[in-house]
N, C-alpha and C positions, 0 to 999 in steps of 0.2 A: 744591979747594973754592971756590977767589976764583970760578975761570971759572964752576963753573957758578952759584952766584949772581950773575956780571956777565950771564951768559947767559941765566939764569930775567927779571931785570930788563928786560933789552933786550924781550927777547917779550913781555912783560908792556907795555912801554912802546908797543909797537907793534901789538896788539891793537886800541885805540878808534883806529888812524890807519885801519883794515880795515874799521870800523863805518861802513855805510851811515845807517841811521838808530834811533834810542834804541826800546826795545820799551817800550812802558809797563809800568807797574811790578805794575798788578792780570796783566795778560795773563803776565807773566815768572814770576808766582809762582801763577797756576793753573798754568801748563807744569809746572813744576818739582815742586810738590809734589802734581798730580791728574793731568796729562796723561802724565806720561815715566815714571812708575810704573805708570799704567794701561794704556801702550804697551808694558812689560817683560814685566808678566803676560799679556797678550793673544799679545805674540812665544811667552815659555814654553809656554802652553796650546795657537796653534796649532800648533807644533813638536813639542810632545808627540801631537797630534790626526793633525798629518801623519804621522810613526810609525808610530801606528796604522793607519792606513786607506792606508800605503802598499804593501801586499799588495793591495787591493782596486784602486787606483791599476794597479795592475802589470795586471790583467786588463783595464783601460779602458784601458791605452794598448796593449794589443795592436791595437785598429782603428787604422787612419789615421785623424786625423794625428798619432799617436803624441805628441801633445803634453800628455798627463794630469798626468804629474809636476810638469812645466813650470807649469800652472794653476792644480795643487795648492800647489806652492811660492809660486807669487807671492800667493796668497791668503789662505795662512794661515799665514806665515812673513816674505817679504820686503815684505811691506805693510806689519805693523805693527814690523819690525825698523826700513824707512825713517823712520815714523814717531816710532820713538823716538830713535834714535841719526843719520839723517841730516839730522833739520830742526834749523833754528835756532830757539834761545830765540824762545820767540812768538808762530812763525808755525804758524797751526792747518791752512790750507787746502792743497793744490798748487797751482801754476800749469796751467794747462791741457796739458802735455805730461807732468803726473802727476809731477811734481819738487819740488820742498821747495827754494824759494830765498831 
Protein backbone atom coordinates (compact mmCIF):
# COMPACT_ATOMS: atom_id res chain seq x y z
CA UNK A 1 0.00 0.00 0.00
CA UNK A 2 3.01 2.60 1.15
CA UNK A 3 4.64 1.78 -2.48
CA UNK A 4 2.12 2.38 -4.36
CA UNK A 5 1.10 5.66 -2.86
CA UNK A 6 5.00 6.72 -2.78
CA UNK A 7 4.80 5.69 -6.35
CA UNK A 8 1.09 7.49 -7.37
CA UNK A 9 3.11 10.71 -5.58
CA UNK A 10 6.39 10.43 -7.48
CA UNK A 11 4.34 10.53 -10.93
CA UNK A 12 2.23 12.94 -9.77
CA UNK A 13 5.26 15.01 -8.87
CA UNK A 14 6.81 14.66 -11.95
CA UNK A 15 4.14 15.28 -14.34
CA UNK A 16 4.32 19.52 -14.53
CA UNK A 17 8.56 18.81 -14.72
CA UNK A 18 7.11 17.07 -18.47
CA UNK A 19 4.85 20.25 -19.23
CA UNK A 20 6.17 22.35 -22.00
CA UNK A 21 3.75 25.05 -21.67
CA UNK A 22 0.30 25.84 -19.29
CA UNK A 23 -2.92 25.48 -21.72
CA UNK A 24 -5.17 28.27 -20.80
CA UNK A 25 -7.75 27.47 -18.66
CA UNK A 26 -11.06 28.66 -21.28
CA UNK A 27 -9.35 26.23 -24.13
CA UNK A 28 -8.61 23.22 -21.23
CA UNK A 29 -12.26 23.12 -20.22
CA UNK A 30 -13.90 23.51 -23.71
CA UNK A 31 -11.48 20.22 -24.55
CA UNK A 32 -12.65 18.53 -21.81
CA UNK A 33 -16.11 19.04 -21.44
CA UNK A 34 -17.34 19.86 -25.52
CA UNK A 35 -14.34 18.65 -27.48
CA UNK A 36 -13.20 14.86 -25.96
CA UNK A 37 -17.02 13.87 -25.66
CA UNK A 38 -17.67 14.99 -29.11
CA UNK A 39 -14.55 13.07 -30.23
CA UNK A 40 -15.91 9.82 -28.42
CA UNK A 41 -19.35 10.07 -30.13
CA UNK A 42 -17.96 10.91 -33.57
CA UNK A 43 -15.14 7.63 -32.86
CA UNK A 44 -18.57 5.44 -31.69
CA UNK A 45 -20.64 6.49 -34.86
CA UNK A 46 -17.84 6.32 -37.33
CA UNK A 47 -17.04 2.74 -36.10
CA UNK A 48 -20.29 1.73 -36.02
CA UNK A 49 -20.71 3.41 -39.81
CA UNK A 50 -17.45 1.58 -40.76
CA UNK A 51 -19.32 -1.91 -39.91
CA UNK A 52 -21.63 -1.19 -41.86
CA UNK A 53 -20.45 -0.27 -45.15
CA UNK A 54 -17.71 -2.71 -44.62
CA UNK A 55 -19.26 -5.20 -47.06
CA UNK A 56 -19.42 -2.56 -49.54
CA UNK A 57 -15.82 -1.61 -48.63
CA UNK A 58 -14.88 -5.19 -49.54
CA UNK A 59 -16.34 -4.91 -53.29
CA UNK A 60 -14.02 -1.36 -53.61
CA UNK A 61 -11.01 -2.78 -52.57
CA UNK A 62 -11.32 -5.56 -55.01
CA UNK A 63 -9.74 -2.87 -57.82
CA UNK A 64 -6.20 -1.75 -57.19
CA UNK A 65 -4.91 -0.34 -55.07
CA UNK A 66 -6.81 -2.47 -52.73
CA UNK A 67 -6.37 0.28 -50.24
CA UNK A 68 -10.53 0.89 -49.31
CA UNK A 69 -10.34 -0.57 -45.87
CA UNK A 70 -7.31 1.29 -45.26
CA UNK A 71 -9.21 4.90 -46.20
CA UNK A 72 -12.20 3.75 -44.58
CA UNK A 73 -10.50 3.23 -41.33
CA UNK A 74 -8.45 6.24 -41.26
CA UNK A 75 -11.49 8.31 -41.88
CA UNK A 76 -14.13 7.36 -39.90
CA UNK A 77 -12.37 5.62 -37.10
CA UNK A 78 -8.71 6.50 -36.49
CA UNK A 79 -9.12 10.24 -37.11
CA UNK A 80 -11.42 10.99 -34.63
CA UNK A 81 -10.01 8.02 -32.12
CA UNK A 82 -6.50 10.33 -32.62
CA UNK A 83 -8.49 13.26 -31.87
CA UNK A 84 -9.79 12.30 -28.78
CA UNK A 85 -7.54 9.98 -26.86
CA UNK A 86 -4.09 10.98 -28.64
CA UNK A 87 -4.05 14.89 -28.34
CA UNK A 88 -3.05 16.82 -25.48
CA UNK A 89 -5.34 18.82 -23.26
CA UNK A 90 -5.86 21.99 -25.52
CA UNK A 91 -4.48 21.44 -28.46
CA UNK A 92 -7.33 21.62 -31.36
CA UNK A 93 -5.17 21.59 -34.51
CA UNK A 94 -2.33 18.90 -35.93
CA UNK A 95 0.95 19.98 -36.95
CA UNK A 96 1.41 19.63 -40.51
CA UNK A 97 2.53 15.95 -40.54
CA UNK A 98 -1.22 15.30 -39.30
CA UNK A 99 0.01 14.68 -35.45
CA UNK A 100 -1.36 16.05 -32.11
CA UNK A 101 1.78 17.39 -30.27
Amino acid sequence: MHKAVALSLLLLAAAPLAAEERTPTGAFLVDVVVARPAGLIATLVGSALFAAVSPLTAFAAIAPPHDAFAIGAEALVLTPARFTFARPVGVFTPDPSDRYN
